[in-house]
VOBA-1610 file (N, C-alpha, C; in pm, whole numbers, padded with zeros to 5 digits, always signed):
BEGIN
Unk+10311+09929+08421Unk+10171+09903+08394Unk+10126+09994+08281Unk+10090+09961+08160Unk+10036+10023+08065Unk+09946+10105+08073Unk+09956+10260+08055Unk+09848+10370+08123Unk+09693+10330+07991Unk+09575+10374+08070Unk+09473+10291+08045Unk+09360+10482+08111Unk+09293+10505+07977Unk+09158+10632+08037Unk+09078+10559+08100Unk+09039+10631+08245Unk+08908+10587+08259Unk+08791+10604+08213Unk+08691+10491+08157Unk+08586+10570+08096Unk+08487+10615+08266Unk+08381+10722+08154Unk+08324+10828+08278Unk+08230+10731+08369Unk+08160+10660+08348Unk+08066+10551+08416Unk+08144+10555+08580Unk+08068+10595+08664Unk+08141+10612+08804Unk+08213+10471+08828Unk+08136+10337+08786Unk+08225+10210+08838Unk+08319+10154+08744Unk+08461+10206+08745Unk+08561+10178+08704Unk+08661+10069+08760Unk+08609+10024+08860Unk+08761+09960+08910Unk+08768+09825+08871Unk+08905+09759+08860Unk+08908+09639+08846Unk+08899+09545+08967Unk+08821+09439+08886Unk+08874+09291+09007Unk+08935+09197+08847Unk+08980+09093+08905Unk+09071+08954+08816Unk+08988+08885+08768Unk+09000+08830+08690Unk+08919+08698+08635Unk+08924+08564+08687Unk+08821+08489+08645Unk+08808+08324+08650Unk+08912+08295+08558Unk+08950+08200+08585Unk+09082+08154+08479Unk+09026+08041+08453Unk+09045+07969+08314Unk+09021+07853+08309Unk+09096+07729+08323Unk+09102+07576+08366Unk+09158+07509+08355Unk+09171+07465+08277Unk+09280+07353+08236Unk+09327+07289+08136Unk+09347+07158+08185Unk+09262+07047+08222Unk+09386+06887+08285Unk+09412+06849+08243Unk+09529+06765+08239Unk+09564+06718+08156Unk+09510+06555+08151Unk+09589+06492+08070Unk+09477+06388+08073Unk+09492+06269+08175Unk+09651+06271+08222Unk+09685+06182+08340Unk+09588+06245+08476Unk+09629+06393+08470Unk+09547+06409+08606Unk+09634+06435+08706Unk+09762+06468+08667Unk+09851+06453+08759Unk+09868+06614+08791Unk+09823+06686+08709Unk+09915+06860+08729Unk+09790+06932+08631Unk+09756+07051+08706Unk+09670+07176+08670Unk+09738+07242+08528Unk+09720+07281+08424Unk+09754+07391+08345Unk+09680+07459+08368Unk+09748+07593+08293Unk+09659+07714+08333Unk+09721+07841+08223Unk+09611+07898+08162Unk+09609+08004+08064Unk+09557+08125+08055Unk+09617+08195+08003Unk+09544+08343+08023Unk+09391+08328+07910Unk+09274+08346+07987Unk+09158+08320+07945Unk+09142+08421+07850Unk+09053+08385+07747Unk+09018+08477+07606Unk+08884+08579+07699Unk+08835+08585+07769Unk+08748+08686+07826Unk+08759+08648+08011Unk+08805+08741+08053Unk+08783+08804+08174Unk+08654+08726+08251Unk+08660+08696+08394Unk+08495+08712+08461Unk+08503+08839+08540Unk+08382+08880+08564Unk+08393+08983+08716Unk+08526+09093+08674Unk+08547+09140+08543Unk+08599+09276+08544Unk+08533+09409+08538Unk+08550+09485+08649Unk+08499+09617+08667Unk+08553+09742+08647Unk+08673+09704+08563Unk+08763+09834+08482Unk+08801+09829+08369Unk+08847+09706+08326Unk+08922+09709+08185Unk+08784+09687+08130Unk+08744+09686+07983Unk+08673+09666+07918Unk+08644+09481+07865Unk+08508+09456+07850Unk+08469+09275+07876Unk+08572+09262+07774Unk+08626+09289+07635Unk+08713+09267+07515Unk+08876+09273+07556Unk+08871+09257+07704Unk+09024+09323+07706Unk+09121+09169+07670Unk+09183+09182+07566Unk+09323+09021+07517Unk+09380+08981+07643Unk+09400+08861+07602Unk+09482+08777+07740Unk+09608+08849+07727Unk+09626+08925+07644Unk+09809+09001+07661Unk+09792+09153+07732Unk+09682+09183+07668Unk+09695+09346+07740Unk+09680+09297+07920Unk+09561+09177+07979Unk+09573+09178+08050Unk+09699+09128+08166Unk+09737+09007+08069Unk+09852+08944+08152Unk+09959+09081+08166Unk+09976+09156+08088Unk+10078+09268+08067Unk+10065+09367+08220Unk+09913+09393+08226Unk+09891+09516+08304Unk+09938+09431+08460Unk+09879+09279+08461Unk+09877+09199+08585Unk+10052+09190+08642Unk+10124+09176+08513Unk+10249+09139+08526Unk+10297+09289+08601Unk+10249+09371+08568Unk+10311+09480+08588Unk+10294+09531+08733Unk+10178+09526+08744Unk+10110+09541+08919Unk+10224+09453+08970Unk+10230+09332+08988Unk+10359+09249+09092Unk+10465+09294+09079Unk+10519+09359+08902Unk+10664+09375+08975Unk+10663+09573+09039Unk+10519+09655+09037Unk+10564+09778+09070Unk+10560+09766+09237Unk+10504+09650+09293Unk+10440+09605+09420Unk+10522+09572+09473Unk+10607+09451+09392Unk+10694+09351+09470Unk+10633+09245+09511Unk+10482+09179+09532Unk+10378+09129+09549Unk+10340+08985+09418Unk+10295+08856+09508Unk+10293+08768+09421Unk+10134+08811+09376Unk+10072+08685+09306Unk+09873+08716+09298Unk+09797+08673+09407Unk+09856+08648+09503Unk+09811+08589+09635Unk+09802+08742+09711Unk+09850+08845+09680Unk+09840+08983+09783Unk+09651+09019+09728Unk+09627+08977+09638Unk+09522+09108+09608Unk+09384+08939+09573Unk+09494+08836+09537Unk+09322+08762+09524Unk+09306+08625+09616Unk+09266+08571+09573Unk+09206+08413+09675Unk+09298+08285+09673Unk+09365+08285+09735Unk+09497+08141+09655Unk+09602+08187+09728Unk+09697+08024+09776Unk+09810+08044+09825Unk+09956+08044+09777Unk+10007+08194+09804Unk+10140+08141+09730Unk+10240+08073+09694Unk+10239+08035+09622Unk+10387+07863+09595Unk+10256+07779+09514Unk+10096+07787+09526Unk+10036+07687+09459Unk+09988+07716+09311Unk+09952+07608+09273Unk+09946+07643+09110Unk+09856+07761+09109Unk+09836+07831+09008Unk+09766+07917+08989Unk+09576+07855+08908Unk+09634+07759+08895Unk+09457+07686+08875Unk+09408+07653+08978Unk+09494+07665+09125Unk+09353+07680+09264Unk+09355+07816+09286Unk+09370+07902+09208Unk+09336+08054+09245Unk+09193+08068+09236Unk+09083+08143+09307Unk+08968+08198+09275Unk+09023+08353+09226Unk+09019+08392+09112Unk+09073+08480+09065Unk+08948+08603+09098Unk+08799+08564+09084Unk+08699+08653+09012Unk+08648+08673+09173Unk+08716+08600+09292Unk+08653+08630+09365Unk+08690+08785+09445Unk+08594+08802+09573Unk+08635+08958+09606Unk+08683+08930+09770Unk+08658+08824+09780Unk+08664+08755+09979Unk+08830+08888+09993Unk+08898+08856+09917Unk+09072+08914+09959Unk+09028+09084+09948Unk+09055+09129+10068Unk+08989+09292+10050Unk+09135+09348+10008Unk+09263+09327+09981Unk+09332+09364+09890Unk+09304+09420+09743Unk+09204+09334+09686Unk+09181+09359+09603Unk+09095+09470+09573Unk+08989+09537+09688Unk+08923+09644+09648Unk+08991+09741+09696Unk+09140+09768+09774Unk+09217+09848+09756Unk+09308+09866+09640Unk+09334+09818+09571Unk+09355+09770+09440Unk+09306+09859+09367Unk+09134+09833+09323Unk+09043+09904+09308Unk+09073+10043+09271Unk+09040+10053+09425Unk+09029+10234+09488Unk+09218+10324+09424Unk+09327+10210+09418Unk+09435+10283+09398Unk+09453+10294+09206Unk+09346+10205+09168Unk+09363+10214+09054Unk+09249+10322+08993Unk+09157+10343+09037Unk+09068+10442+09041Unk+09158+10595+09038Unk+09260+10604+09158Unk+09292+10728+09182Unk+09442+10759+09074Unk+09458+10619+09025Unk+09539+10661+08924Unk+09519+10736+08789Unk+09412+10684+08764Unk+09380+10725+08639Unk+09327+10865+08658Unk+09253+10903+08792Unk+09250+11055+08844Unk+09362+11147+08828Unk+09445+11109+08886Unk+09620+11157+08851Unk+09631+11178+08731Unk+09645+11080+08642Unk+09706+11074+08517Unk+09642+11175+08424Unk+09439+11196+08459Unk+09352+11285+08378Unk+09421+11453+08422Unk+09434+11471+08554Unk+09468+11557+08604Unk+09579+11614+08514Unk+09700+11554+08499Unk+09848+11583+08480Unk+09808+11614+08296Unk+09738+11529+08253Unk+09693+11566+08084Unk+09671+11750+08068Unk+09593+11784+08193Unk+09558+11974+08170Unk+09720+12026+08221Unk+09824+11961+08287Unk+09916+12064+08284Unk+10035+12043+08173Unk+10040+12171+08189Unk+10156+12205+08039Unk+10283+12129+08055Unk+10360+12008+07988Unk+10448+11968+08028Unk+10605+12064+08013Unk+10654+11998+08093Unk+10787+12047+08148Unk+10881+12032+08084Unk+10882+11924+07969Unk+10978+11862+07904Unk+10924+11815+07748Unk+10972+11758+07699Unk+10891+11704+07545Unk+10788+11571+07540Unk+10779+11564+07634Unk+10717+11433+07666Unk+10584+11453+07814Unk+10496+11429+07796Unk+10392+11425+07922Unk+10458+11324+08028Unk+10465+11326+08178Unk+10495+11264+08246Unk+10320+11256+08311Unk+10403+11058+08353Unk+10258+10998+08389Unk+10267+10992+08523Unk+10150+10921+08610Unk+10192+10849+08715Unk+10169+10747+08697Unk+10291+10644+08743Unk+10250+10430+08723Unk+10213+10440+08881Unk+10226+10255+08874Unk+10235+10205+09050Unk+10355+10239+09102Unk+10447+10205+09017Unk+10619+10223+09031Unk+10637+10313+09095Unk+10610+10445+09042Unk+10617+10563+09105Unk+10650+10624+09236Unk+10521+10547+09306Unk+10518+10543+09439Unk+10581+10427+09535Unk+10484+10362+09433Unk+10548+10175+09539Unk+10668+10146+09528Unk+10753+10183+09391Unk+10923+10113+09356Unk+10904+10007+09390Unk+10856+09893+09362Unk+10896+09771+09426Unk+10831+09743+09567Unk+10753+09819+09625Unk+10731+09800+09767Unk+10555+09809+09780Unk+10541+09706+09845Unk+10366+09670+09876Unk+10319+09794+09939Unk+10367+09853+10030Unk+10315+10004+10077Unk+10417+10075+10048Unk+10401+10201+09994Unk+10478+10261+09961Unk+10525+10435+10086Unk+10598+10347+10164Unk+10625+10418+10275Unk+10779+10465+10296Unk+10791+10561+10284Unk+10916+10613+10330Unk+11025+10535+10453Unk+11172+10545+10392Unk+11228+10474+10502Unk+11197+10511+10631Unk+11219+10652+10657Unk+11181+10672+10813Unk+11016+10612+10850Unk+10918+10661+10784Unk+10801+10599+10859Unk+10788+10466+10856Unk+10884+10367+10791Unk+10903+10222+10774Unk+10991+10202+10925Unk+11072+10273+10990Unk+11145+10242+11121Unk+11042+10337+11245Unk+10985+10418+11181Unk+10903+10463+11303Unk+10784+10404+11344Unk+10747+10313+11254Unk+10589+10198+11241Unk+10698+10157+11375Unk+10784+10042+11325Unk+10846+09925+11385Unk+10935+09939+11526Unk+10978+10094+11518Unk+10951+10168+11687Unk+10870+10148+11767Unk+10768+10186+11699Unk+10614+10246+11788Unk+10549+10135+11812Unk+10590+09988+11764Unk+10489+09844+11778Unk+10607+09807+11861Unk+10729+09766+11826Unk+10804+09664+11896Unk+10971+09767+11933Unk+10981+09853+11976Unk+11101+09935+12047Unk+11189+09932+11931Unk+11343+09956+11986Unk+11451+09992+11918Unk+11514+09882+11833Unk+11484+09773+11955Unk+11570+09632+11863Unk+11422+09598+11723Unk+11366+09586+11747Unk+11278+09570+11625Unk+11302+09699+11500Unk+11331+09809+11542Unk+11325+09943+11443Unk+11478+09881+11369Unk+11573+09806+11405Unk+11712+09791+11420Unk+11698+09667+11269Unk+11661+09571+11314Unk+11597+09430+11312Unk+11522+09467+11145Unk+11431+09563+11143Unk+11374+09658+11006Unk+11469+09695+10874Unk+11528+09748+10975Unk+11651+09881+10869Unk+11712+09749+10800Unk+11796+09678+10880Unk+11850+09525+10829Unk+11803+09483+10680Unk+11691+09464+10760Unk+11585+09393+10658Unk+11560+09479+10518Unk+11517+09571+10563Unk+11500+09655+10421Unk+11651+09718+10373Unk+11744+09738+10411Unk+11839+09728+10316Unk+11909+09614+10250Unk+11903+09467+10338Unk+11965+09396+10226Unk+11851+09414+10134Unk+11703+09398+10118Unk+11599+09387+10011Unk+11574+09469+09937Unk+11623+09609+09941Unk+11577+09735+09875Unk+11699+09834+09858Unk+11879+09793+09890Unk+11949+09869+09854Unk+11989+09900+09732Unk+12022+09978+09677Unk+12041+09967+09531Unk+11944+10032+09434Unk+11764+09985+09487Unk+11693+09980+09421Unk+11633+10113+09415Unk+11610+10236+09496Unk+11573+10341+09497Unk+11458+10346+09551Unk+11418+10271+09633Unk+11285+10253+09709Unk+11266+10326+09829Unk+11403+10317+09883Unk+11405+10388+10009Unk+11561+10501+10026Unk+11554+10580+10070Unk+11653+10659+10125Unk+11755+10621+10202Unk+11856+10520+10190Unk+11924+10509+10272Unk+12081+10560+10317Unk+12052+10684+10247Unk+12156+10817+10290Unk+12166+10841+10461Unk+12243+10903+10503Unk+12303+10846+10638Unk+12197+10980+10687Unk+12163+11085+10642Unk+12077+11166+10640Unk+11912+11135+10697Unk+11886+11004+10692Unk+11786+10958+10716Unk+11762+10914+10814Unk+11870+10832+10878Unk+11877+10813+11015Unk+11885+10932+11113Unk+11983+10958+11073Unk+12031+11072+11118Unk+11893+11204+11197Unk+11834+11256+11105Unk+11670+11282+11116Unk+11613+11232+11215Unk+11611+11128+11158Unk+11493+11005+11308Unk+11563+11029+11435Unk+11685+10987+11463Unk+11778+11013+11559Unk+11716+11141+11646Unk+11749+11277+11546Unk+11691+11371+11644Unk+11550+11392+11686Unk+11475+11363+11590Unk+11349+11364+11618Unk+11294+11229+11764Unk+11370+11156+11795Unk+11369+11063+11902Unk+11427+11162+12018Unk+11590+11201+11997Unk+11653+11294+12084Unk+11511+11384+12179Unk+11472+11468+12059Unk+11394+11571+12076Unk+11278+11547+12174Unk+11246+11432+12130Unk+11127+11348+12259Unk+11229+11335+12350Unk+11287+11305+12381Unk+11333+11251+12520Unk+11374+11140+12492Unk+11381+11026+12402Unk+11356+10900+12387Unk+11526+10862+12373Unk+11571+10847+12490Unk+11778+10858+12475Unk+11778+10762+12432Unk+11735+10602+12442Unk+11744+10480+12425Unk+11724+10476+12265Unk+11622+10508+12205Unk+11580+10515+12092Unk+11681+10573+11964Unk+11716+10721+12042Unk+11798+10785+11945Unk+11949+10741+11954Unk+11999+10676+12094Unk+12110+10672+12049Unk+12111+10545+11977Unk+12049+10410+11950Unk+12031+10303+11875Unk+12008+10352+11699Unk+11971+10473+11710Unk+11981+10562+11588Unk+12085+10574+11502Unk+12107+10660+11614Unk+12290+10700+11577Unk+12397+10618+11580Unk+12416+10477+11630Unk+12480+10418+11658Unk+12472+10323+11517Unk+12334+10307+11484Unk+12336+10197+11310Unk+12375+10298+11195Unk+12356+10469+11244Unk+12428+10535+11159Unk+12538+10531+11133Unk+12617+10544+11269Unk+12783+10523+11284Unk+12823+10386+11203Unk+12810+10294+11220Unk+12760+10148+11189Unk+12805+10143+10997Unk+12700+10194+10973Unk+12674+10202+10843Unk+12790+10316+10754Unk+12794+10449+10816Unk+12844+10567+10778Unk+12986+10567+10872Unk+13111+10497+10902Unk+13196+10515+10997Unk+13297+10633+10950Unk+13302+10691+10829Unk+13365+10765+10788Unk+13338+10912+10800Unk+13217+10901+10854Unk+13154+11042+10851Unk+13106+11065+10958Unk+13201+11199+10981Unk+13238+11293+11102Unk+13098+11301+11196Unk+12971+11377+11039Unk+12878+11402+11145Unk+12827+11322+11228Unk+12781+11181+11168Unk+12716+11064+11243Unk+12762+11039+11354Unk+12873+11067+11420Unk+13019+11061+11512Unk+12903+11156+11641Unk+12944+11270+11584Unk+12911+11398+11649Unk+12818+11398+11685Unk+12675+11307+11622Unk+12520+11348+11636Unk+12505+11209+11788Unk+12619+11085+11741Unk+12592+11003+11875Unk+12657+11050+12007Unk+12731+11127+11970Unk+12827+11192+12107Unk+12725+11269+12196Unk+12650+11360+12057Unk+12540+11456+12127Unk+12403+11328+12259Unk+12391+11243+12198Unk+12330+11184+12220Unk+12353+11101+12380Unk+12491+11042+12361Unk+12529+11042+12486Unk+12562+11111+12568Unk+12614+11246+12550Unk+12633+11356+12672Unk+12487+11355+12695Unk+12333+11363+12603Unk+12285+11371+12689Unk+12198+11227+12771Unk+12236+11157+12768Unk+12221+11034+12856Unk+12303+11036+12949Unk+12424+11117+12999Unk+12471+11102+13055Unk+12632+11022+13076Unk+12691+10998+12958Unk+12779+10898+12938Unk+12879+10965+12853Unk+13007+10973+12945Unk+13055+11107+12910Unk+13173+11042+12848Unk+13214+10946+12901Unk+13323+10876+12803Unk+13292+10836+12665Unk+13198+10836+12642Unk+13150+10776+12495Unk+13132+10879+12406Unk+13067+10955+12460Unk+13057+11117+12418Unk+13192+11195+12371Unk+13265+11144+12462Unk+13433+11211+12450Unk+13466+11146+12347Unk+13496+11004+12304Unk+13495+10931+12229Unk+13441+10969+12078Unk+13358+10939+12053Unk+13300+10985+11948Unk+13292+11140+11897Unk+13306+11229+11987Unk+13352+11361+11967Unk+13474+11341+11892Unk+13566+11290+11992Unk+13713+11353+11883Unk+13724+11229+11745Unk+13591+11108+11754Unk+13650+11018+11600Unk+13583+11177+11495Unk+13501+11259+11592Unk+13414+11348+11494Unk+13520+11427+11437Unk+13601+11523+11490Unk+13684+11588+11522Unk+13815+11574+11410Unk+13824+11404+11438Unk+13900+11306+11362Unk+13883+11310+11189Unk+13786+11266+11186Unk+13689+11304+11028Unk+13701+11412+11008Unk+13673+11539+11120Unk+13670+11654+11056Unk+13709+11769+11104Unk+13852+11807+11092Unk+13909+11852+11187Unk+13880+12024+11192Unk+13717+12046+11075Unk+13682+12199+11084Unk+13530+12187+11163Unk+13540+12049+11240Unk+13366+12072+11300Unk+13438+12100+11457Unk+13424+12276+11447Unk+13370+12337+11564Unk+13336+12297+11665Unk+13154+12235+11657Unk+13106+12205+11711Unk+13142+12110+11837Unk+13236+12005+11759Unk+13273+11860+11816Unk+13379+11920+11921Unk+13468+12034+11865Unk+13601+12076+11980Unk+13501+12148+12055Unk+13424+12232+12048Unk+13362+12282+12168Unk+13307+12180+12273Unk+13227+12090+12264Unk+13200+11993+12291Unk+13285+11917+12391Unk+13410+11903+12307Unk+13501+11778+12375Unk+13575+11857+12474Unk+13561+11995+12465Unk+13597+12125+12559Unk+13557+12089+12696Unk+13459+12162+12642Unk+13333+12129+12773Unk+13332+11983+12864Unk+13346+11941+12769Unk+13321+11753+12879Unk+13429+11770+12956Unk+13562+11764+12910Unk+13668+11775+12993Unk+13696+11851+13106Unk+13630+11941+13077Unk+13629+12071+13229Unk+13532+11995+13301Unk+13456+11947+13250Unk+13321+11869+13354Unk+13384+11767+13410Unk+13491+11706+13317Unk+13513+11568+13420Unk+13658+11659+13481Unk+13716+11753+13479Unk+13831+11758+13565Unk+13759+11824+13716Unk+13670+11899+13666Unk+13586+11922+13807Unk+13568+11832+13855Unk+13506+11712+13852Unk+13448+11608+13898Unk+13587+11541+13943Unk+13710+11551+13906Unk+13836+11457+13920Unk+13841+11328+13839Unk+13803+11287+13733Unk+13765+11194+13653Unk+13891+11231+13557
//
């Protein structure tokens, strides 16, 4: 998105324009053009070109990931000549607004500090969003989908956002991340939760010792000592200087020879 000063006038923010139609003369199909003046803009200036704007518009969807149906009046897949562009009914759009407001706050801000490098660094949408309509961290993206619909939904998530966002740098999907959540579930009490954790870690990461070790932890403490044993020594296996895992696989064994197991 092309960085843009705010002028000082407190009401800066944008809404979209009326677009105009074009029919054609059968009547059969809408055209549609980027209009030579704006309706109902409350940020860019009334003179702003159908290029600076199509430019800045183009840019919002791809830092979003978002068609023009997230922020205005119109359904997606339909032409864009049944859009109400100028209208405000879609309260997307006055978040919009408010995030474009606080950008240009940012950006005035970062102008007083001394740069770091040869070049001023800005803030875009990109920045934050990468591609993503909220711009939420992988873990609080599986801890939303915990906290509404349990483990198989948090499971069901991760899926989802890595085929859509691997590659792309949007989200963290270093085995480190799970891994985290995992204990922070552990730590509650939540055995069900964390070991479904550790287990899409294992899943994902089978080569690595720790992910091994962190579900073992998980099942000794649920109680499930064969699995625990298990995954201890694949830990062990991977890494035959984690300590931790031979102490571990120590211990269980004296527990189950007491027991006669």
């Amino acid at each position: 998105m092309p960085r843009f000063p705010l002028p000082s006038a407190p009401v800066l923010l944008f809404s979209f324009l009326v677009l105009p139609l074009a029919v054609s003369s059968a009547g059969a199909q809408d055209s549609w053009t980027w209009p030579d003046r704006g309706q109902n803009l409350q940020v860019f200036p009334e003179d702003t070109s159908p290029e600076r704007l199509r430019a800045v518009m183009t840019g919002f969807t791809r830092a979003l990931g978002v068609r023009c149906s997230h922020c205005h009046v119109g359904d997606a897949g339909k032409p864009l000549s049944t859009y109400d562009f100028a209208s405000d009914e879609n309260p997307m759009k006055q978040t919009a607004r408010v995030m474009l407001e606080m950008l240009g706050t940012i950006n005035k801000s970062l102008d007083t500090i001394e740069p770091s490098g040869p070049t001023q660094v800005n803030m875009w949408c990109h920045t934050c969003h990468m591609g993503k309509p909220r711009p939420m961290t992988l873990a609080e993206e599986l801890t939303e989908s915990l906290t509404e619909g349990g483990a198989g939904a948090m499971v069901e998530k991760y899926e989802e956002l890595h085929e859509n966002f691997y590659g792309r740098g949007g989200y963290d999907f270093s085995e480190g991340t799970l891994n985290s959540l995992g204990y922070e579930q552990l730590e509650a009490g939540a055995l069900k939760e964390a070991i479904a954790l550790f287990r899409l870690n294992v899943e994902r990461f089978p080569a690595s010792g720790n992910v091994h070790d962190s579900l073992a932890e998980a099942y000794r403490e649920a109680g499930d000592r064969e699995r625990a044993i298990l995954h201890y020594q694949q830990a062990l296996f991977l890494d035959p200087d984690n300590d931790n895992a031979a102490k571990m696989l120590a211990e269980l064994r004296q527990e189950g020879a007491k027991q006669g197991d």
